[in-house]
C-alpha positions in Angstrom: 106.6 -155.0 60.6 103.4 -155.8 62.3 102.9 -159.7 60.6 106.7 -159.7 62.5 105.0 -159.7 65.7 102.1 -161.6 65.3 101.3 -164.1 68.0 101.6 -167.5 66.0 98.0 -169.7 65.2 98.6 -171.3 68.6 98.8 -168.3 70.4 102.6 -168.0 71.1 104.3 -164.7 71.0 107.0 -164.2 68.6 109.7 -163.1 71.4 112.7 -163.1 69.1 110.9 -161.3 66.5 109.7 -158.7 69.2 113.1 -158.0 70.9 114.7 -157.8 67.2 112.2 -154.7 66.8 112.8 -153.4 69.7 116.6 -153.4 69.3 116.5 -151.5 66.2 114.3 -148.7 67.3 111.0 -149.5 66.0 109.0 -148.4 68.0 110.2 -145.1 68.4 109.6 -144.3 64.5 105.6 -145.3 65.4 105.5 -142.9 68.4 106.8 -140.3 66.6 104.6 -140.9 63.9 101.6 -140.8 66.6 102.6 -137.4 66.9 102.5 -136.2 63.8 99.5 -133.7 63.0 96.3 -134.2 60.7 93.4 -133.3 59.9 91.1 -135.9 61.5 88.2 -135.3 59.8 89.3 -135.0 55.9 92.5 -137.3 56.3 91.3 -140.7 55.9 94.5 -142.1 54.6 95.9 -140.6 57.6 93.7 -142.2 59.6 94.1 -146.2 57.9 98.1 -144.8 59.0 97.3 -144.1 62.6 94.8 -147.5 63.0 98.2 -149.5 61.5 100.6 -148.3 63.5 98.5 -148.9 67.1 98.0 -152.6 65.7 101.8 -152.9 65.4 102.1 -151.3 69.0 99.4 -153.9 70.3 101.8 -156.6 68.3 105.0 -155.5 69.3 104.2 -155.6 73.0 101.7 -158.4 73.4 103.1 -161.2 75.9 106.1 -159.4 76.2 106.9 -157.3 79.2 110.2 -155.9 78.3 108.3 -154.1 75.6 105.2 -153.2 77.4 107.5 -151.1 80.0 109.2 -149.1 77.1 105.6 -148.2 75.8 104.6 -147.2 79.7 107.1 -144.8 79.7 105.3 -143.1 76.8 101.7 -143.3 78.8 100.7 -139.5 78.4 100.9 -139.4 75.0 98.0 -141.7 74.8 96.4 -140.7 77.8 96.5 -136.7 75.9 95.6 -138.2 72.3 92.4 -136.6 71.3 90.8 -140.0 69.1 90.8 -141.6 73.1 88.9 -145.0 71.5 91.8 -145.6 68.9 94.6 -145.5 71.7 92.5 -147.3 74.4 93.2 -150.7 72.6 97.2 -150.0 72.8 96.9 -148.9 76.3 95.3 -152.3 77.1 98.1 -154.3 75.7 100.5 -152.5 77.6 99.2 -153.5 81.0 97.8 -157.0 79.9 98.6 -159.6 82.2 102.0 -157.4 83.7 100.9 -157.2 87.4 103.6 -155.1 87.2 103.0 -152.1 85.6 98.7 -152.7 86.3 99.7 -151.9 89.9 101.2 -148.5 89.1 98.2 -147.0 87.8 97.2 -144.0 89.1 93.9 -142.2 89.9 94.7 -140.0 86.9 94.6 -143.0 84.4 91.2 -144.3 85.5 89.4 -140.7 85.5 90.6 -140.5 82.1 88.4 -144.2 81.0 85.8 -143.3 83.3 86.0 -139.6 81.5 85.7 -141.0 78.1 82.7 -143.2 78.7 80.7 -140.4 80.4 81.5 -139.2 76.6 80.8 -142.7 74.8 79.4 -145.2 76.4 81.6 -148.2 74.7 82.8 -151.4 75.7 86.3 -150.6 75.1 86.6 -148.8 77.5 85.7 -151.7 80.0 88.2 -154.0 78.4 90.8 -151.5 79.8 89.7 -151.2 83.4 88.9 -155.3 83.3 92.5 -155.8 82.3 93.9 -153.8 85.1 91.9 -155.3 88.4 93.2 -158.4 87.8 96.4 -159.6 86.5 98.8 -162.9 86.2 95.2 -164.3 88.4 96.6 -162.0 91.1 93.9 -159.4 92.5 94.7 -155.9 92.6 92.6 -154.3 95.8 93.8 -151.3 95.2 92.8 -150.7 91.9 90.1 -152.5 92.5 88.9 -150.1 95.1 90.0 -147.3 92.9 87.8 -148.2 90.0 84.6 -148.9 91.7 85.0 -145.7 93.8 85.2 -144.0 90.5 82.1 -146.1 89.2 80.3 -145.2 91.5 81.4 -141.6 91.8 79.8 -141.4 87.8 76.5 -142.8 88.4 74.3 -143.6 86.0 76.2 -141.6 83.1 78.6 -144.9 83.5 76.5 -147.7 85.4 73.9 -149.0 82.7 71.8 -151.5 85.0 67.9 -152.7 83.9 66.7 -152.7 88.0 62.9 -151.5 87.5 60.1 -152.6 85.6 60.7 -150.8 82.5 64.7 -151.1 82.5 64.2 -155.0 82.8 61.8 -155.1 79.6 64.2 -152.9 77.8 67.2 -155.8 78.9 64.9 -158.7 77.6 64.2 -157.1 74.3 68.6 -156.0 73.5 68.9 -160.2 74.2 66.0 -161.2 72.0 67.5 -158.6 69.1 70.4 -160.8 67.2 71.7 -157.5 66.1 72.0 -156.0 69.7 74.1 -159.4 70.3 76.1 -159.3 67.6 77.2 -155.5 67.8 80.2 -154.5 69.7 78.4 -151.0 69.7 75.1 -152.0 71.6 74.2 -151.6 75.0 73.8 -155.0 75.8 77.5 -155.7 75.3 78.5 -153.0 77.5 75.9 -153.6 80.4 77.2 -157.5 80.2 81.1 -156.3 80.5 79.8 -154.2 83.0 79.0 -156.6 85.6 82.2 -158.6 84.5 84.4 -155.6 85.4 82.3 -155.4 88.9 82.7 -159.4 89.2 86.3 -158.5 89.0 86.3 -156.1 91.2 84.3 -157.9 94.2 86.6 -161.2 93.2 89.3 -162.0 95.6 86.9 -161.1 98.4 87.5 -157.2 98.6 84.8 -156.3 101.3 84.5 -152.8 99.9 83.6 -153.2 96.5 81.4 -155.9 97.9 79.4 -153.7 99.9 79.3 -151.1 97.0 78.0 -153.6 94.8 74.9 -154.9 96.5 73.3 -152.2 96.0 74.2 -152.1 92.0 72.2 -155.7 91.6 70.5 -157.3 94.4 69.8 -161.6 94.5 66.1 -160.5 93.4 67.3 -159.2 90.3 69.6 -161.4 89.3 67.8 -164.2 89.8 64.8 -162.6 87.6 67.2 -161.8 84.7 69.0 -165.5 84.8 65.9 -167.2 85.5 64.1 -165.3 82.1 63.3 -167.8 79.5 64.9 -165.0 77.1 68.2 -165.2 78.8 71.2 -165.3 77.1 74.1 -167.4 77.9 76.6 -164.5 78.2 74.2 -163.0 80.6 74.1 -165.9 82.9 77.6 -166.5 83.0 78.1 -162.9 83.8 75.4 -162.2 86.2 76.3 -166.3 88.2 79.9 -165.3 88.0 78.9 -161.6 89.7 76.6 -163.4 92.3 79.6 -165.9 93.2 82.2 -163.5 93.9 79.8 -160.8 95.3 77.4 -163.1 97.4 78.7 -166.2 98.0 82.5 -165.9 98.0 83.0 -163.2 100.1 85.0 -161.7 103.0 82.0 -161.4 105.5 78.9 -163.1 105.8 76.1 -162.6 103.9 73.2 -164.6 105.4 70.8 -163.3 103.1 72.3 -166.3 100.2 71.7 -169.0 102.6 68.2 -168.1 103.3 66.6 -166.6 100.9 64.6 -168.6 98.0 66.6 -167.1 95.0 69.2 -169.2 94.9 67.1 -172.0 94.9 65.1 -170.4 92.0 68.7 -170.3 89.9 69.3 -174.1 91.3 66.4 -175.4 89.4 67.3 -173.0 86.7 70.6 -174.6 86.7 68.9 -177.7 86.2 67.2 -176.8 83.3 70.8 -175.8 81.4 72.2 -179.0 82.2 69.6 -180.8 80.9 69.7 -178.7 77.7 73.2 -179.7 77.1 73.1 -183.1 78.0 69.7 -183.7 76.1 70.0 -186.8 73.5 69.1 -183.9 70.9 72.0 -181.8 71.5 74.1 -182.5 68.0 77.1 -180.5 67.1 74.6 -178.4 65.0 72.9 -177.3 68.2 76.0 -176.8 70.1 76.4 -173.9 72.1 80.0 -173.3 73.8 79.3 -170.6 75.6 76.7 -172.2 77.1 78.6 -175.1 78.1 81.2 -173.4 79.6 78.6 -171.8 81.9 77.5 -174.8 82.7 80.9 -176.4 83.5 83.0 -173.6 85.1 80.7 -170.8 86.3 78.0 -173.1 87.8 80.1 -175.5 88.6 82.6 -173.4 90.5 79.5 -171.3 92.5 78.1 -175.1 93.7 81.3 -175.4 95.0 81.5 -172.2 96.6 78.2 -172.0 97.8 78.4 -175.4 99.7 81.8 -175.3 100.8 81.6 -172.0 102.4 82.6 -171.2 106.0 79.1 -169.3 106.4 76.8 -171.8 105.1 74.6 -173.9 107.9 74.7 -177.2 105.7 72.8 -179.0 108.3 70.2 -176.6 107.8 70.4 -176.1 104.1 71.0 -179.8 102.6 68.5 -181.3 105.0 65.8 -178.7 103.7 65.9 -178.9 100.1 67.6 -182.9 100.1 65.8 -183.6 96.6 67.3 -180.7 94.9 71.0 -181.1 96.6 70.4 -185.0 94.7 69.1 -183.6 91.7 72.1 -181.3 91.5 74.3 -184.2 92.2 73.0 -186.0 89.4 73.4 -183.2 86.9 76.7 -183.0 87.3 77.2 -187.0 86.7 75.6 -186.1 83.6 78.0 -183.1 82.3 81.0 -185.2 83.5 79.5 -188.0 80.8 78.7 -186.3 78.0 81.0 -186.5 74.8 81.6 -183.1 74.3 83.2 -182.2 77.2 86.9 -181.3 77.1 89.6 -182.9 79.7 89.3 -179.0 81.6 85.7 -179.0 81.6 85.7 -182.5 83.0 88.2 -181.9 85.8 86.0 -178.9 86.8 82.7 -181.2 87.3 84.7 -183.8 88.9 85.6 -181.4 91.8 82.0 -180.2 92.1 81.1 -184.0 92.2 83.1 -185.0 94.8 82.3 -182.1 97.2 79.1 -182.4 97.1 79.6 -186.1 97.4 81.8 -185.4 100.6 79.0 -183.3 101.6 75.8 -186.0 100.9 78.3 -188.5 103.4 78.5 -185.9 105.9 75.1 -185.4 106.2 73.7 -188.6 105.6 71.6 -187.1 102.9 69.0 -190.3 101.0 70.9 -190.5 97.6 69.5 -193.0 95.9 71.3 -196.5 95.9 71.9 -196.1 91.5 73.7 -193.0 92.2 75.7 -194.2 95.0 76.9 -196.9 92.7 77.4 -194.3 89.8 79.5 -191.8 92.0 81.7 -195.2 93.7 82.4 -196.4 90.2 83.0 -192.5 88.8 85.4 -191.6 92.2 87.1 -194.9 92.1 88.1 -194.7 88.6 89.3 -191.3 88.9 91.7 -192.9 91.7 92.5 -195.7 89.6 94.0 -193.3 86.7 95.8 -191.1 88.9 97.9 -193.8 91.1 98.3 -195.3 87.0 99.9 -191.9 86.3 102.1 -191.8 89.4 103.3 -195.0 89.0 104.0 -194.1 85.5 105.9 -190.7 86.4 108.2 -192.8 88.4 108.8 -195.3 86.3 109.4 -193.1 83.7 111.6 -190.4 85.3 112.8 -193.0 88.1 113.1 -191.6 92.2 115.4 -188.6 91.4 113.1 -186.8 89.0 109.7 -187.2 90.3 107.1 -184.5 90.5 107.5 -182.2 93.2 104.6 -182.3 95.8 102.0 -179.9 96.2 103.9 -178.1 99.2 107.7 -178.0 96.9 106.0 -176.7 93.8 105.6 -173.1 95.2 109.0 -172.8 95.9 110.6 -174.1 92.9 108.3 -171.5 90.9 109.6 -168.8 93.4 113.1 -169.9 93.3 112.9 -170.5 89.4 111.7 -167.2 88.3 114.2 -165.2 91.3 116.5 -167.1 89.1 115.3 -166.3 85.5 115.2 -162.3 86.6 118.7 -162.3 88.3 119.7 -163.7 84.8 117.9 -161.2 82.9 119.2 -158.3 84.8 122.7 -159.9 84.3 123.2 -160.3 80.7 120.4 -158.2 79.4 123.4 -155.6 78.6 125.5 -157.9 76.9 122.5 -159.7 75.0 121.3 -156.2 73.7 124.6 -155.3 72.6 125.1 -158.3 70.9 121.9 -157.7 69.0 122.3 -154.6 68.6 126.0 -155.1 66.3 124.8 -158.2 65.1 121.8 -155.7 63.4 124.2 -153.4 62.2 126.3 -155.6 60.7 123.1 -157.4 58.8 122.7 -153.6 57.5 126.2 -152.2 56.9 128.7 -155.1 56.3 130.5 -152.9 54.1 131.6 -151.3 57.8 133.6 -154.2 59.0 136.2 -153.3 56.0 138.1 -150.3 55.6 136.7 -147.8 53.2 137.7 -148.1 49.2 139.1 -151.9 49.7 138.0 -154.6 47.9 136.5 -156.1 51.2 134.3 -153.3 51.7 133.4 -153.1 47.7 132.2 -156.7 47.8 130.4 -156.3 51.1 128.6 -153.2 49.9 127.5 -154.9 46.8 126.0 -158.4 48.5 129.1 -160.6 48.4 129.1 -160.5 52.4 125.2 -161.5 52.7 125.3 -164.0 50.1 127.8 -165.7 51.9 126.3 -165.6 54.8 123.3 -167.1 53.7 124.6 -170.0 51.9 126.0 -170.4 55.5 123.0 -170.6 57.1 120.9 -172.4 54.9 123.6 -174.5 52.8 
């Protein structure tokens, strides 16, 4: 039943598949069998039993809301399952991305994660309270403020930070170990998802977590950590991503950013990745995704956010550290060239490059006269290739069919999924009912005929299925 549900190699769900499930009942055979009894430490049969059926739980409701609400309903008997690892993995996929159902959690259900880390520290754990700040990119604030409040209610028995002397030696040598990298288990994996769930928290500028957080890992320390020559890439893109959403981002000024030397410290830092990725050397034997991701979306988006915010004196700031704003600018020429780059990765430099462009015109900062002629001929292409599109688009779909505008495409989304729920809520009845005989029928054809006929005796024995294949495929 579980390869049934399996999202295909591209990542689609199998929605027919899932709803066919669902429509004969199986899912209430696996909760029941959750229920059954055992002797957890002797059983180990048992226990391959119980790790199969949460996998076709995760399966049967991944992508699928429909499916996630009917395994809601039946929240408490995970929540009150005594292996509380095992089930945290189902409870994830039940709120994943459904907005939803993440905005009816309760106090209770976030104890209970918080609960079972002060047990076990393990990353899992995280995953569940990551999923459920944020969902469908929309930012739950209350959740969020109900998580960190909880956070911070644990203390240290749940916030694994590296702040002091010792802590920070201890942090370099879990990212020099390969094994502390590698294991889902280690320490490191669970302080990095750490400050992703507070990231998440902060994100959406939430002034209360905000507040909270600043004292969980001040500029100075992040920028010692990012800035360590023994810093790995899923560090800096958790700790950048942290300081973007707590720091810079934010719902009140915090002048501290815009003042302080740190930041300038993790510019030149930043420097030093790009060059790493752009470097001649830099083969697809050498290649390092994750770094280049950092690279093009974390950095790339806190450039933006750092010199397009509200709060940031730009006179003061670009006209104090000119040769670093160019240098900056040039890096990002350099990522936006650069083979490997995909078409997402490029768009995200390209917006970096031409705010700070629009900012370097502005403030009539010295760029030099080759990268003035680089950034013309970079911006005016990118002009070039979208009129070209345009004119394709209506040349292609003609006046009555072209793209909506950026104002019109909110409310056709609006007004297109009002319409896809009104139809749900319409025929869902009559589709399930429809499934539902068409199911029993697949079953019992012998049904359709009254009993001890010859209908009903060559239905029983396959006549009815056989013809109904050769229909089908024939």
């Amino acid at each position: 039943m579980t390869r049934l549900c399996v999202p295909t190699s591209k990542g689609k769900t199998r929605l027919h598949e899932q709803r066919l499930l669902r429509n004969m009942g199986a899912h209430t055979v696996v909760l029941d069998l959750l229920q059954v009894p055992y002797d957890k430490a002797e059983d180990s049969q048992m226990k391959e039993v119980m790790v199969d059926a949460h996998e076709f739980l995760q399966h049967f409701c991944f992508g699928y809301k429909h499916n996630q609400a009917l395994l809601y309903k039946h929240l408490d008997l995970f929540i009150n399952a005594g292996d509380t690892l095992l089930h945290s993995d189902t409870m994830r996929h039940i709120f994943l991305d459904n907005a939803d159902l993440c905005v009816k959690v309760t106090d209770s259900v976030v104890q209970h994660f918080i609960h079972a880390i002060q047990k076990e520290r393990h990353v899992k754990y995280l995953y569940f309270l990551q999923t459920v700040v944020k969902a469908e990119e929309t930012h739950l604030r209350r959740i969020q403020d109900m998580v960190m409040q909880e956070l911070v209610n644990a203390g240290d028995d749940v916030l694994l930070f590296y702040n002091d002397a010792k802590g920070f030696q201890n942090l370099i040598d879990l990212m020099v170990s390969e094994r502390e990298r590698l294991n889902e288990n280690s320490d490191l994996k669970y302080h990095i998802n750490l400050v992703k769930l507070l990231a998440l928290c902060t994100e959406g500028k939430n002034v209360y977590t905000e507040i909270k957080c600043h004292s969980l890992l001040p500029l100075e320390d992040i920028a010692r950590v990012v800035t360590h020559a023994e810093c790995l890439p899923e560090v800096k893109m958790a700790y950048v991503n942290f300081l973007n959403h707590c720091y810079v981002d934010t719902e009140v000024e915090m002048k501290e950013i815009f003042t302080l030397h740190f930041i300038w410290t993790l510019f030149d830092n930043f420097l030093v990745d790009i060059d790493t990725v752009c470097s001649s050397s830099y083969d697809d034997d050498q290649r390092d995704p994750i770094l280049e991701n950092y690279i093009t979306h974390i950095v790339m988006q806190l450039l933006r956010m750092f010199f397009g915010s509200p709060f940031a004196n730009l006179a003061v700031i670009v006209s104090g550290h000119q040769q670093m704003f160019v240098r900056l600018l040039q890096g990002c020429l350099r990522i936006y060239k650069c083979q490997w780059a995909s078409g997402e990765q490029k768009h995200s430099v390209m917006q970096t490059v031409k705010k700070l462009n629009e900012i370097a015109t502005e403030r009539s900062v010295a760029v030099p006269t080759e990268l003035q002629k680089q950034l013309r001929g970079l911006l005016s292409t990118t002009r070039l290739s979208k009129q070209t599109g345009q004119k394709w688009l209506k040349s292609t779909f003609g006046p009555r069919r072209q793209m909506a505008s950026s104002h019109e495409e909110p409310q056709i989304v609006d007004a297109y999924q009002e319409f896809v729920l009104l139809l749900e809520q319409k025929t869902g009845p009559e589709v399930k009912a429809e499934m539902s005989l068409l199911v029993d029928v697949m079953f019992s054809p012998e049904l359709l005929y009254p009993a001890q006929t010859a209908g009903y005796q060559r239905a029983a024995d396959g006549g009815f299925m056989q013809k109904w294949t050769y229909l089908i495929f024939y």
